[in-house]
Residue frames relative to the residue before (quaternion, step in Angstrom):
aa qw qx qy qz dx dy dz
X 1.0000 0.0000 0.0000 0.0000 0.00 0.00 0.00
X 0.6683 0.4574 -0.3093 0.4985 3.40 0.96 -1.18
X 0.5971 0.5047 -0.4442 0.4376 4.02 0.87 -0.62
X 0.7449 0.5261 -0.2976 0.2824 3.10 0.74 -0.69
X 0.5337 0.6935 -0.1924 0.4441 3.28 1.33 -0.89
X 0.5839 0.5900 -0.1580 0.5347 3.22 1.51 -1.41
X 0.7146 0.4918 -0.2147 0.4487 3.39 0.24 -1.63
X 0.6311 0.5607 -0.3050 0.4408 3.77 1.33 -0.86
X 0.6497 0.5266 -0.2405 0.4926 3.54 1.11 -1.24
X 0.4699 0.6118 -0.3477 0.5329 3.80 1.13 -1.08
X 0.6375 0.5292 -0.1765 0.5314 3.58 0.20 -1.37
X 0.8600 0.1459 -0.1814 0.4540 3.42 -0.28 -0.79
X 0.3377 0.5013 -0.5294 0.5953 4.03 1.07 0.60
X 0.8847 0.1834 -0.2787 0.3256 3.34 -0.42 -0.82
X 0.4726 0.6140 -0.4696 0.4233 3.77 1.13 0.56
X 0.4980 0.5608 -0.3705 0.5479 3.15 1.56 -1.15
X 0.8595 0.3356 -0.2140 0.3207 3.30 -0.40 -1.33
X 0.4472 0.5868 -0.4146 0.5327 3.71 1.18 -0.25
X 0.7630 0.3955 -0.2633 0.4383 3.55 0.32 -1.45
X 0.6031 0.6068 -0.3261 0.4022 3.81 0.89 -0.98
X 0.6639 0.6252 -0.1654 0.3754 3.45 1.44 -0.54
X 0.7005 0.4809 -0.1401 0.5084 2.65 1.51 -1.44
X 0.5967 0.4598 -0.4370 0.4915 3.43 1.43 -0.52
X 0.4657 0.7411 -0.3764 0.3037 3.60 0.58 -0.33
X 0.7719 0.4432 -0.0157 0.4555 2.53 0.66 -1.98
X 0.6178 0.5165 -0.3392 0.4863 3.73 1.24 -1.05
X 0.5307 0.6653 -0.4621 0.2493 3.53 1.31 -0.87
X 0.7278 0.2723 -0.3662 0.5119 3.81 0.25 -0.95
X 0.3202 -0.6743 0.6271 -0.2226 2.69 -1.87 1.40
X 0.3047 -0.7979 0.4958 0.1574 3.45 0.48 2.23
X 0.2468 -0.6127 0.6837 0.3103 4.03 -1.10 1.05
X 0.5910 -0.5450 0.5799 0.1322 3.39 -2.02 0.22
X 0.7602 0.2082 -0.0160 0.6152 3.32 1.41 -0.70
X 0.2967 0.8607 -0.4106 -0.0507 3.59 -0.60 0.13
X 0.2564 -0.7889 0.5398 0.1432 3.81 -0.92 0.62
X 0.0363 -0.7987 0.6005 0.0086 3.32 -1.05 1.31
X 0.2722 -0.7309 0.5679 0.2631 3.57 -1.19 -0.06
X 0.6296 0.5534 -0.3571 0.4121 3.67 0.88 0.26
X 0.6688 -0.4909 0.3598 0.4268 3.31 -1.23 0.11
X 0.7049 0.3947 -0.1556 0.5684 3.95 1.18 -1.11
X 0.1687 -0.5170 0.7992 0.2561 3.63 -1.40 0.52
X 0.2065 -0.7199 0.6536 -0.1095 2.95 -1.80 0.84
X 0.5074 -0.6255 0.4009 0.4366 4.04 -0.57 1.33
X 0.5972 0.4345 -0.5119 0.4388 4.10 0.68 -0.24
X 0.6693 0.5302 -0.4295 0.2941 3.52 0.74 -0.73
X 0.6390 0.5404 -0.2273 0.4980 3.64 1.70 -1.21
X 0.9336 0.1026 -0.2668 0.2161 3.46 0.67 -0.40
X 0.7686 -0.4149 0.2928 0.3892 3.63 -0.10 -0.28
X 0.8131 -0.1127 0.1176 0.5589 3.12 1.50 -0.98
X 0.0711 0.8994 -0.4098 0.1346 3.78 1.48 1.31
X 0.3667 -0.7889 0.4647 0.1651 3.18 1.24 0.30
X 0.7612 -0.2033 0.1076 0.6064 4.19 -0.94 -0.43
X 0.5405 0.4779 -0.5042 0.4746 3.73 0.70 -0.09
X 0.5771 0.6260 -0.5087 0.1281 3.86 0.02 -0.54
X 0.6982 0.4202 -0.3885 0.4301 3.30 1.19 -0.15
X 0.2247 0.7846 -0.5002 0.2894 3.63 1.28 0.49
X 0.0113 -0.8820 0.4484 0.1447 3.88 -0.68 0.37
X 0.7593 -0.6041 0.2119 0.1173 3.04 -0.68 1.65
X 0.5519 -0.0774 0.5136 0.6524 2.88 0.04 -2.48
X 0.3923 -0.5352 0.6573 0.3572 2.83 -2.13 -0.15
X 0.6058 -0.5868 0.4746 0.2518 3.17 -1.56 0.95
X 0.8512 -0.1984 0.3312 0.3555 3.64 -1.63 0.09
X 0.3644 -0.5892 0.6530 0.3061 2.50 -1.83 -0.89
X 0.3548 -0.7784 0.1310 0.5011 3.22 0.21 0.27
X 0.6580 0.2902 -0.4843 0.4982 3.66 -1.43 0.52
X 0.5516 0.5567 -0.4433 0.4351 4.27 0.89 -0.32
X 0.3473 -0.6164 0.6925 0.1413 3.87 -1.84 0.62
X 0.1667 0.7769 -0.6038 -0.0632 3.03 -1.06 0.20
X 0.4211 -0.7203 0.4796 0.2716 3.90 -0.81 0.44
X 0.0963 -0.6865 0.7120 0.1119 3.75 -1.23 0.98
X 0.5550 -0.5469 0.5861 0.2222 3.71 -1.50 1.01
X 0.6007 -0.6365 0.4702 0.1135 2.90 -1.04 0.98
X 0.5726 0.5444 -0.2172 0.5732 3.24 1.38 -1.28
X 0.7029 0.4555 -0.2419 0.4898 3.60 0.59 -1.18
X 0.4952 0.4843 -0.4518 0.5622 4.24 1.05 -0.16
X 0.8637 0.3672 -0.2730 0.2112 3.15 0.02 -1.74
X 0.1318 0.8505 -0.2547 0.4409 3.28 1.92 -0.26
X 0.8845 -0.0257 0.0022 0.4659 3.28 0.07 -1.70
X 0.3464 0.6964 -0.5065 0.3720 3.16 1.37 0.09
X 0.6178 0.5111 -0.3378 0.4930 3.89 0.88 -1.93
X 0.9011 0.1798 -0.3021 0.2539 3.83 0.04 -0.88
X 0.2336 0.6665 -0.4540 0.5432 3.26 1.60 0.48
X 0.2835 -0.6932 0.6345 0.1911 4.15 0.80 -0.50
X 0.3016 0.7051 -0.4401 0.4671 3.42 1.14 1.61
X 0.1457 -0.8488 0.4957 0.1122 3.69 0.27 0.51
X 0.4261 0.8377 -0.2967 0.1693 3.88 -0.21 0.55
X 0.4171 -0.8197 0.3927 0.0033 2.86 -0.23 1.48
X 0.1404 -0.8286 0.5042 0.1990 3.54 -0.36 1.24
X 0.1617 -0.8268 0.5372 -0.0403 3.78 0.22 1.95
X 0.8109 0.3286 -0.2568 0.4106 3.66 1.13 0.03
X 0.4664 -0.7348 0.4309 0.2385 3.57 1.64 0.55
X 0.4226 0.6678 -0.6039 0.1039 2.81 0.23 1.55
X 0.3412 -0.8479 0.3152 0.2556 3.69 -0.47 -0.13
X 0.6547 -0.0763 -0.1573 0.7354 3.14 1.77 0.65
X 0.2858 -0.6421 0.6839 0.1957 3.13 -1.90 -0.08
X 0.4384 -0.7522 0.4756 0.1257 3.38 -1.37 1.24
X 0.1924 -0.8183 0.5416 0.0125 3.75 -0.18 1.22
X 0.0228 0.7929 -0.6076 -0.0397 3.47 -0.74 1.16
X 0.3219 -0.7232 0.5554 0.2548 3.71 -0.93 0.54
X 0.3046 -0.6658 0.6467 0.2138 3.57 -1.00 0.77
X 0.0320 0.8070 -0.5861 0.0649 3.11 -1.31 1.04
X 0.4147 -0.6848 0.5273 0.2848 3.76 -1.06 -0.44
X 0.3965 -0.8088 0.4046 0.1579 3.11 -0.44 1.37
X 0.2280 -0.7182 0.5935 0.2827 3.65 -0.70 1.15
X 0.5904 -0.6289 0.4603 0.2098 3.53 -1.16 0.97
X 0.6436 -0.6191 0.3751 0.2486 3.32 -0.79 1.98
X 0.8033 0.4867 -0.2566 0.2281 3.42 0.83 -1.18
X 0.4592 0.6035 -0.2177 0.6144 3.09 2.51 -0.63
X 0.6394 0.4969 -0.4162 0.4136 3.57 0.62 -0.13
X 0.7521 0.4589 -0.2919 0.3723 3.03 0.87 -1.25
X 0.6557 0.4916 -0.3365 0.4639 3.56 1.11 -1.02
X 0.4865 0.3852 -0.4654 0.6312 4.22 0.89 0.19
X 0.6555 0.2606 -0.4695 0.5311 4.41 -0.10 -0.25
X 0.7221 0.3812 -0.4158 0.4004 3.80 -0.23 -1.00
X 0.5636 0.5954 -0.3128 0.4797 4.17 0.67 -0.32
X 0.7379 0.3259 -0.2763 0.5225 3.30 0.63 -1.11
X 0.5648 0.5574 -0.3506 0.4974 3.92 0.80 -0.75
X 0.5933 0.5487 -0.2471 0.5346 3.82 0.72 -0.76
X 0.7580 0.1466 -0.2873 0.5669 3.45 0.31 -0.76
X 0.7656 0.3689 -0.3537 0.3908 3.77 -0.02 0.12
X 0.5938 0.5284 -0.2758 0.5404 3.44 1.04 0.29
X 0.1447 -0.9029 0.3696 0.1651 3.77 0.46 1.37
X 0.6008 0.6262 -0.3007 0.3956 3.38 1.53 -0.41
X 0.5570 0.7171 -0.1952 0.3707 3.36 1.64 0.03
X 0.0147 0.7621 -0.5446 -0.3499 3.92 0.37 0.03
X 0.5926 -0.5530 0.4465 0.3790 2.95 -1.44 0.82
X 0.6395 0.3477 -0.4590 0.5094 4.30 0.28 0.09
X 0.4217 0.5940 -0.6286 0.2724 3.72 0.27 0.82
X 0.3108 -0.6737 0.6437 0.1876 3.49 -1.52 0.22
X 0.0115 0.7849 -0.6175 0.0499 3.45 -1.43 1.16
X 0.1236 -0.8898 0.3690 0.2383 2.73 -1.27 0.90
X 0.3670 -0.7843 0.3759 0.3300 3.61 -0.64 0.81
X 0.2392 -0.7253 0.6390 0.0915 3.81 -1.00 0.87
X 0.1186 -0.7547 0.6301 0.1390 4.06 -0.71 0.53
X 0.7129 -0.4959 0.4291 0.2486 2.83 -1.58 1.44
X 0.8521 0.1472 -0.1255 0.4864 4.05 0.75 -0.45
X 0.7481 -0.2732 0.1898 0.5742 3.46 1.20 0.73
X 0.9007 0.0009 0.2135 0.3783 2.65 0.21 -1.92
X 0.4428 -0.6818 0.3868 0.4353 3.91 -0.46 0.05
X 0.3372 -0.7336 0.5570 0.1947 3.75 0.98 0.00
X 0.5505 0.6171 -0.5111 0.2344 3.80 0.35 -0.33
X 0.1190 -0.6815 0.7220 0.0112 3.90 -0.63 1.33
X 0.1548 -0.7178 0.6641 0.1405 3.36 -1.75 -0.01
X 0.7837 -0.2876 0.2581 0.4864 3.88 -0.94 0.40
X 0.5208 -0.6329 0.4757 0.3194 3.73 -0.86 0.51
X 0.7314 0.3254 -0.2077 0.5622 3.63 1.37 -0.34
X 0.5894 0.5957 -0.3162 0.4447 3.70 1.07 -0.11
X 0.5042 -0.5879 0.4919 0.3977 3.63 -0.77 0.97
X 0.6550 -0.4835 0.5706 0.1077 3.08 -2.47 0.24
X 0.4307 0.6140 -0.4186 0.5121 3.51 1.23 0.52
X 0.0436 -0.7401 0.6695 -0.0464 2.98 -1.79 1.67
X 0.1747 -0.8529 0.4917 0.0160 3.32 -0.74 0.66
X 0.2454 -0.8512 0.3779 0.2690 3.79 -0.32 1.06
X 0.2705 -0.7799 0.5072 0.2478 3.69 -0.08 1.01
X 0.8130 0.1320 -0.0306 0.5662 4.09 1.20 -0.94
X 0.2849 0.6964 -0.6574 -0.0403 3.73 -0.88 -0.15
X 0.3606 -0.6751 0.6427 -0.0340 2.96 -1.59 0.67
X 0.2251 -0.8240 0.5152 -0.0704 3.83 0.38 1.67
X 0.1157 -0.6262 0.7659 0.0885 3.87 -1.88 0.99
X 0.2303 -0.8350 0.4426 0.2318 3.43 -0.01 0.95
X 0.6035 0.5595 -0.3626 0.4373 3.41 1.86 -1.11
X 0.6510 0.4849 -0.1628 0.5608 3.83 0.87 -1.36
X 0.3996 -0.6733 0.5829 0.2171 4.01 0.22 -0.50
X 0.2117 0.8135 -0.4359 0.3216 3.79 1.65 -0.16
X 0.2749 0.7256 -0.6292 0.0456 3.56 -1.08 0.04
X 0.1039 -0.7895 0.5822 0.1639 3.26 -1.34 0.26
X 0.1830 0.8663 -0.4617 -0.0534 3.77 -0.29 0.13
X 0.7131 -0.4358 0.5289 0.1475 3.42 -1.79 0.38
X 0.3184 0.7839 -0.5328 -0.0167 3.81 -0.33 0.61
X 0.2241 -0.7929 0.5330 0.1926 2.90 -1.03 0.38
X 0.1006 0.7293 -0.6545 0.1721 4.24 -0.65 0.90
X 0.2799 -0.3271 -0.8834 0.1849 0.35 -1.69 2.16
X 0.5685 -0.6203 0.3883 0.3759 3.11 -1.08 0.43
X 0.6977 0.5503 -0.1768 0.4232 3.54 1.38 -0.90
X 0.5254 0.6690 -0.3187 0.4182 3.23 1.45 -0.72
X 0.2018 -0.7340 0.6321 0.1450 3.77 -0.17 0.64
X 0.6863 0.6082 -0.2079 0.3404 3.97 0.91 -0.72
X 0.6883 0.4198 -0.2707 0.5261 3.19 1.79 -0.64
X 0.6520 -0.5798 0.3795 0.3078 3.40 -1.61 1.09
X 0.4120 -0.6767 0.5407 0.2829 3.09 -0.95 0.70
X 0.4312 -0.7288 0.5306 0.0366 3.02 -1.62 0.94
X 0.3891 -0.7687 0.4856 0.1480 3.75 -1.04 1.09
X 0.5052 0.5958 -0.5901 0.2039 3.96 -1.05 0.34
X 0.4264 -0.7361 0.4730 -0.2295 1.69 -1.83 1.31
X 0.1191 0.8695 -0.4371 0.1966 4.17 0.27 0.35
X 0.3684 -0.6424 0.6449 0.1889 3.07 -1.24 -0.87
X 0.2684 -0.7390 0.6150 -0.0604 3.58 -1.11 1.44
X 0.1505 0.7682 -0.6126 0.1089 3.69 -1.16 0.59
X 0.4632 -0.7124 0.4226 0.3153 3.20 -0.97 0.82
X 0.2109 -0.7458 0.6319 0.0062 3.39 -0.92 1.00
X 0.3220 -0.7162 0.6188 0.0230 3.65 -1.97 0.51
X 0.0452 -0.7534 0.6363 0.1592 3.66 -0.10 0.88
X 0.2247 -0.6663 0.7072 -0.0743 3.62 -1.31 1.64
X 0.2746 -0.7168 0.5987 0.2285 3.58 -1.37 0.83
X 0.3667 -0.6993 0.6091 0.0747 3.19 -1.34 1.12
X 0.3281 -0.6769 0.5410 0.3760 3.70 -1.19 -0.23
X 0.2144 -0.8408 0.4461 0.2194 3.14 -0.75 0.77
X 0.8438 -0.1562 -0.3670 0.3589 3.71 1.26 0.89
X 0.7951 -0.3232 0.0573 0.5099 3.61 -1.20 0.43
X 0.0685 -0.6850 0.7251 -0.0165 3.86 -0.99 1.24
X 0.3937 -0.7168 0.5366 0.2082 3.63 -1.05 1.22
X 0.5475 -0.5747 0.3849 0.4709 3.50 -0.69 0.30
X 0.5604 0.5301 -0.3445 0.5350 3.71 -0.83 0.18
X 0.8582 0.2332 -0.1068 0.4446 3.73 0.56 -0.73
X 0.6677 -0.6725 0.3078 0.0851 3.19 -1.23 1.41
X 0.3237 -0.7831 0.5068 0.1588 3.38 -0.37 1.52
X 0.1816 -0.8426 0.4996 0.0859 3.74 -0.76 0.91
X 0.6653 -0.5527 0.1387 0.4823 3.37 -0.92 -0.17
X 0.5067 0.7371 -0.1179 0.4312 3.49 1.88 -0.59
X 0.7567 0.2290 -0.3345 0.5129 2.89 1.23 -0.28
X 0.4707 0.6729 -0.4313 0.3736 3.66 0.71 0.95
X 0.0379 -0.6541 0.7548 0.0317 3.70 -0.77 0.83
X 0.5450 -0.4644 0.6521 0.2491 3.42 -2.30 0.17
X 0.1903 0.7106 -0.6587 -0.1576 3.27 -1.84 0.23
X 0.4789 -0.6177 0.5390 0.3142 3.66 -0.60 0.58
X 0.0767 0.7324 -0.6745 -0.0531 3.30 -1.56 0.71
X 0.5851 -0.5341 0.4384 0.4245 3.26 -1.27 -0.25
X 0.7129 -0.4270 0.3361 0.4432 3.85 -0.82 1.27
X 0.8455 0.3703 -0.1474 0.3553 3.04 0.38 -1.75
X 0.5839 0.6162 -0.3476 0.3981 3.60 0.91 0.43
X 0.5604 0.5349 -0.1977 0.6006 3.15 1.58 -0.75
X 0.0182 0.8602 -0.5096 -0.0088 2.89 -0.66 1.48
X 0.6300 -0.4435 0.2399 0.5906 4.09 -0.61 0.72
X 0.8595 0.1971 -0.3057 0.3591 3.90 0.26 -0.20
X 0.5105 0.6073 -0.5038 0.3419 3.35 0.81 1.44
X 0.4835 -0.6680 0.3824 0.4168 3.39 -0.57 1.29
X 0.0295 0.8673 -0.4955 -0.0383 3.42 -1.81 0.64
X 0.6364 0.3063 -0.3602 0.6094 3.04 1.71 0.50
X 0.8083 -0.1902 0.3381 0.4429 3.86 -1.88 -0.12
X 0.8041 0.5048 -0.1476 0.2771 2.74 0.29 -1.89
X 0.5680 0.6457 -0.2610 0.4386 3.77 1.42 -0.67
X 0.8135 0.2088 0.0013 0.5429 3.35 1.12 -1.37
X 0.5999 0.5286 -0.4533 0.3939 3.25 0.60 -0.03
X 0.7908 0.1435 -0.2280 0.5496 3.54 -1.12 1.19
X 0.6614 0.4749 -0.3779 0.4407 3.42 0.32 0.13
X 0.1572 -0.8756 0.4352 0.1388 3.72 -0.93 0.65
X 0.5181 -0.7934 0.2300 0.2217 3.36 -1.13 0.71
X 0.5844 -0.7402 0.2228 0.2468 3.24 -1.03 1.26
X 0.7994 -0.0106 -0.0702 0.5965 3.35 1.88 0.02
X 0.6676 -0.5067 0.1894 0.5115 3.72 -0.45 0.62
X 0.3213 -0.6789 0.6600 -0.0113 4.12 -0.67 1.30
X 0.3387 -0.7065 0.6177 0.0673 3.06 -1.30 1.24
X 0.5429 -0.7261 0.3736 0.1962 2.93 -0.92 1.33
X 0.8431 0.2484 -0.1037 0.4655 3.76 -0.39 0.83
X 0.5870 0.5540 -0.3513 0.4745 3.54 2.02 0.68
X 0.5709 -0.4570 0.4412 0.5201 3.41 -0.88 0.37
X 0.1920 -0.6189 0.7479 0.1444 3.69 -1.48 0.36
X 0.4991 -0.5338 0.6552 0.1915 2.77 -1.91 1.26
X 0.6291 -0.5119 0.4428 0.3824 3.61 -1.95 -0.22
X 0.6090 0.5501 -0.2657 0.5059 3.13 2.02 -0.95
X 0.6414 0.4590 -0.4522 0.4166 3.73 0.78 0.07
X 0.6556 0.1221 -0.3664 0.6489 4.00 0.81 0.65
X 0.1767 0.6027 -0.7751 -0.0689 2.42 -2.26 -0.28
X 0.9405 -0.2530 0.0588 0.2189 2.70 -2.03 0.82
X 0.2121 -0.8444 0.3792 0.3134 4.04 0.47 0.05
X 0.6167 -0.6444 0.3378 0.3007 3.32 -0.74 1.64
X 0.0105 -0.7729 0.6333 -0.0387 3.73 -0.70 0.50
X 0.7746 -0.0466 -0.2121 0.5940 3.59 1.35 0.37
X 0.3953 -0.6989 0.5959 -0.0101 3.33 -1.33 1.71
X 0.5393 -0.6090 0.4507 0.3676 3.37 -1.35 1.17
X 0.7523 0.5907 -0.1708 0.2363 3.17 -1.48 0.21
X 0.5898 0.5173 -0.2465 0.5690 3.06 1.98 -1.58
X 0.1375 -0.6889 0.5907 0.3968 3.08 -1.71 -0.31
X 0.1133 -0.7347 0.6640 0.0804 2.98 -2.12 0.64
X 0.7360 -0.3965 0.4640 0.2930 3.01 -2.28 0.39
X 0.3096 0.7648 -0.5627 -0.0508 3.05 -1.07 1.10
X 0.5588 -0.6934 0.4471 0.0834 3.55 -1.38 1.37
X 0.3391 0.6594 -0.6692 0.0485 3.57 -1.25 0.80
X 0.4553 -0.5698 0.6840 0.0077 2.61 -2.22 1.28
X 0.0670 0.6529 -0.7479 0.0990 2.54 -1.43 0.89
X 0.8006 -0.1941 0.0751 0.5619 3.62 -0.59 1.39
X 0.8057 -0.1618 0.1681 0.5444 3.85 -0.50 -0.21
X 0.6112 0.5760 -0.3389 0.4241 3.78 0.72 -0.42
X 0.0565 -0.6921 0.7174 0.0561 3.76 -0.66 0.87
X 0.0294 0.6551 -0.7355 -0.1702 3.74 -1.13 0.61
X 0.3795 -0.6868 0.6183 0.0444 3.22 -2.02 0.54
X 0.2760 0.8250 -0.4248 0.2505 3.38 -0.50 1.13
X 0.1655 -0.8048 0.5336 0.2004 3.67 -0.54 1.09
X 0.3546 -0.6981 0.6213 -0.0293 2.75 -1.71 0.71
X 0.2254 -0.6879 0.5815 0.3714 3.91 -0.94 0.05
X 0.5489 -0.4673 0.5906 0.3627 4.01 -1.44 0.59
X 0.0391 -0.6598 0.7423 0.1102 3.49 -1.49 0.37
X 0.6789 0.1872 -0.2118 0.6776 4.03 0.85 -0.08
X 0.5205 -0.6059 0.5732 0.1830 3.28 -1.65 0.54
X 0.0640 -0.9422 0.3290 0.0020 3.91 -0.57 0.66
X 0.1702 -0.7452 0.5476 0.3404 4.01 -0.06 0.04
X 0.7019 -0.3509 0.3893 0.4823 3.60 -1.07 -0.04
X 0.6888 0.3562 -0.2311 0.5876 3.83 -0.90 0.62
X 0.4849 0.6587 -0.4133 0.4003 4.01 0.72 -0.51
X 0.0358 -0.6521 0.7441 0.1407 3.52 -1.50 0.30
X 0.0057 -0.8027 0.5530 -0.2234 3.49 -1.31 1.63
X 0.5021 -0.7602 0.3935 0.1230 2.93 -0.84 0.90
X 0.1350 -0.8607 0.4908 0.0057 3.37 -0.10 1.57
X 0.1669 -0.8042 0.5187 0.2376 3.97 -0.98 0.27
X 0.2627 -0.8267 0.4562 0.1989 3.05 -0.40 0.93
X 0.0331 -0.9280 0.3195 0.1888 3.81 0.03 0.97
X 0.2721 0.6135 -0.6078 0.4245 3.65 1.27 1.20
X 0.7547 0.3202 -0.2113 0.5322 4.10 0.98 -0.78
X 0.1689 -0.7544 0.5661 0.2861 3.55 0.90 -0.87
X 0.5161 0.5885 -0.5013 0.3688 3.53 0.89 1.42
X 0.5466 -0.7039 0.3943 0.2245 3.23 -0.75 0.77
X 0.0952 -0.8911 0.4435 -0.0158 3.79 -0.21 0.56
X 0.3335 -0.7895 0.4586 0.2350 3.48 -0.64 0.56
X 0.1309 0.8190 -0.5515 -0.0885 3.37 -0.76 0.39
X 0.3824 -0.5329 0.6007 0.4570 3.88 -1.58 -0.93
X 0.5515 -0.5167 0.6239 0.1991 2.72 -1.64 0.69
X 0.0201 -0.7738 0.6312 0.0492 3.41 -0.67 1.31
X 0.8094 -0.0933 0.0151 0.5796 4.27 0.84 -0.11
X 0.7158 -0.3085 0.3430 0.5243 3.35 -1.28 -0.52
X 0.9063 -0.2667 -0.1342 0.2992 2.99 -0.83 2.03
X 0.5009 0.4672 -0.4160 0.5982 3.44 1.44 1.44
X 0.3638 -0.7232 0.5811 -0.0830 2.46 -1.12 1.98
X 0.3167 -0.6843 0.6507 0.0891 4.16 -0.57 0.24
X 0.0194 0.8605 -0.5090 -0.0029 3.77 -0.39 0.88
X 0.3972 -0.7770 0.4412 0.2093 3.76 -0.22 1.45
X 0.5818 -0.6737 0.3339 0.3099 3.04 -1.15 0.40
X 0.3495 0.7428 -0.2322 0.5217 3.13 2.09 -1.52
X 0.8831 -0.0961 0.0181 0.4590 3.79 -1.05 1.40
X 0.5907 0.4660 -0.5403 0.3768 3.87 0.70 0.44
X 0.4277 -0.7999 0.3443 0.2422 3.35 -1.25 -0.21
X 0.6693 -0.3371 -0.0563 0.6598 3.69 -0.36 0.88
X 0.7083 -0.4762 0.4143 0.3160 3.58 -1.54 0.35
X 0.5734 0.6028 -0.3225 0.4515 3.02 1.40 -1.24
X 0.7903 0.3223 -0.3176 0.4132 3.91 0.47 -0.92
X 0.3779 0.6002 -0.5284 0.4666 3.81 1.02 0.94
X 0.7366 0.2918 -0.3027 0.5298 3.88 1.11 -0.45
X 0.4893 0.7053 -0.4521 0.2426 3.48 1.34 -0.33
């Protein structure tokens, strides 16, 4: 009776402990989806609860900001010799690994492709500007959560007719260890042109403040669109300018500073002698202008330059004696 009693307890120890196992073992729980930041996935990264196996490594991880897919078979694999028990009870057939990363800035990418294309492209001067478009928006290129933002082009491959390119990168740039990275796009030379940025009536004077930049393509920019400060500033337009278009040279000019009709002061030298003498405008003029002044002590008409805001400057070349400026 007592053997028996015994033999019963025996029995029920090792259910206990059989079953105590299996909950163990049922405990870790394979995730479906997973984000690392290291070079290695690892069974702690895949499961929920890997116990001394979590530091067991899998696969190698991404690149960063890249997915990538580990077989199930190929987990469970190391899970069994890891002395992991686990039971795929939800049919999966892989798990998606993503690498966290830091994202080298689109604009640093491009200015390391548009450089390298520049120096290997002889038809280019090296003070040209390009811009680079990617084939998917964007370059996507991330690096290690602890690893600088630096890319570096190890290959490209240039259409000079089409602006095409493909190239090879590699980021960090310094890292000789990290995988090198593909994209792809297209580059063209481009032209940053100043625009106004609001409505200036004709007659009034374009300043520096009202000017913003826009990039174009090279090939838009033609020899009589304005493209530096120096073109448009101070100078006023000849008719209302849309706001945010390239400007022609013929849409400003010089700001009038004498108006038909008015009268003004005009000056001639001769050797040490300054005479002084008003006159009436017959043409309107900016500074630099030649116009046609009447003189009405002679009632002859006279040519001069516009020297400011209603002074005129009278050559010597085709005028007549000084004397008939007071006549």
């Amino acid at each position: 009776m007592f053997s028996g009693m015994r033999h019963s307890v025996l029995m029920l120890a090792a259910v206990t402990v059989v079953t105590g196992f299996t909950a163990r073992a049922d405990a870790a729980a394979l995730r479906s989806d997973v984000t690392v930041s290291g070079n290695a996935v690892t069974l702690g990264d895949l499961f929920d609860d890997a116990g001394d196996a979590a530091r067991v490594i899998v696969a190698d991880a991404p690149a960063p900001g890249l997915t990538t897919d580990i077989s199930v078979s190929r987990i469970s694999l190391a899970a069994r010799r890891s002395g992991l028990a686990w039971h795929n009870t939800t049919g999966l057939t892989h798990v998606t690994v993503a690498r966290a990363g830091i994202a080298v800035p689109d604009a640093e990418v491009s200015s390391v492709i548009a450089s390298a294309i520049i120096a290997s492209t002889p038809s280019l001067m090296p003070s040209a500007k390009l811009q680079v478009d990617f084939a998917n928006g964007a370059a996507g290129i991330q690096v290690g959560m602890d690893a600088p933002a630096t890319v570096k082009v190890e290959q490209i491959a240039t259409n000079p007719r089409t602006g095409a390119f493909d190239a090879l990168l590699r980021a960090p740039a310094n890292d000789l260890t990290a995988p090198l990275r593909h994209v792809s796009g297209r580059a063209y030379p481009v032209a940053d042109v100043p625009v106004l940025t609001r409505e200036i009536a004709p007659g009034d004077v374009v300043r520096a403040q009202d000017i913003d930049w826009v990039r174009l393509p090279a090939m838009r920019v033609s020899q009589n669109i304005i493209t530096s400060l120096d073109q448009l500033v101070g100078m006023s337009p000849r008719h209302q300018i849309r706001l945010g278009e390239p400007i022609r040279t013929t849409d400003v000019q010089a700001p009038l500073v004498v108006s038909k009709g008015m009268q003004v002061d005009m000056t001639y030298a001769i050797g040490s002698l300054t005479l002084l003498a008003r006159g009436r405008a017959l043409q309107s003029g900016a500074v630099g202008d030649t116009v046609d002044v009447l003189n009405p002590r002679s009632n002859r008409t006279i040519q001069g330059i516009v020297e400011g805001p209603n002074m005129v400057r009278i050559e010597a070349l085709g005028v007549p004696h000084p004397a008939e400026l007071k006549s």
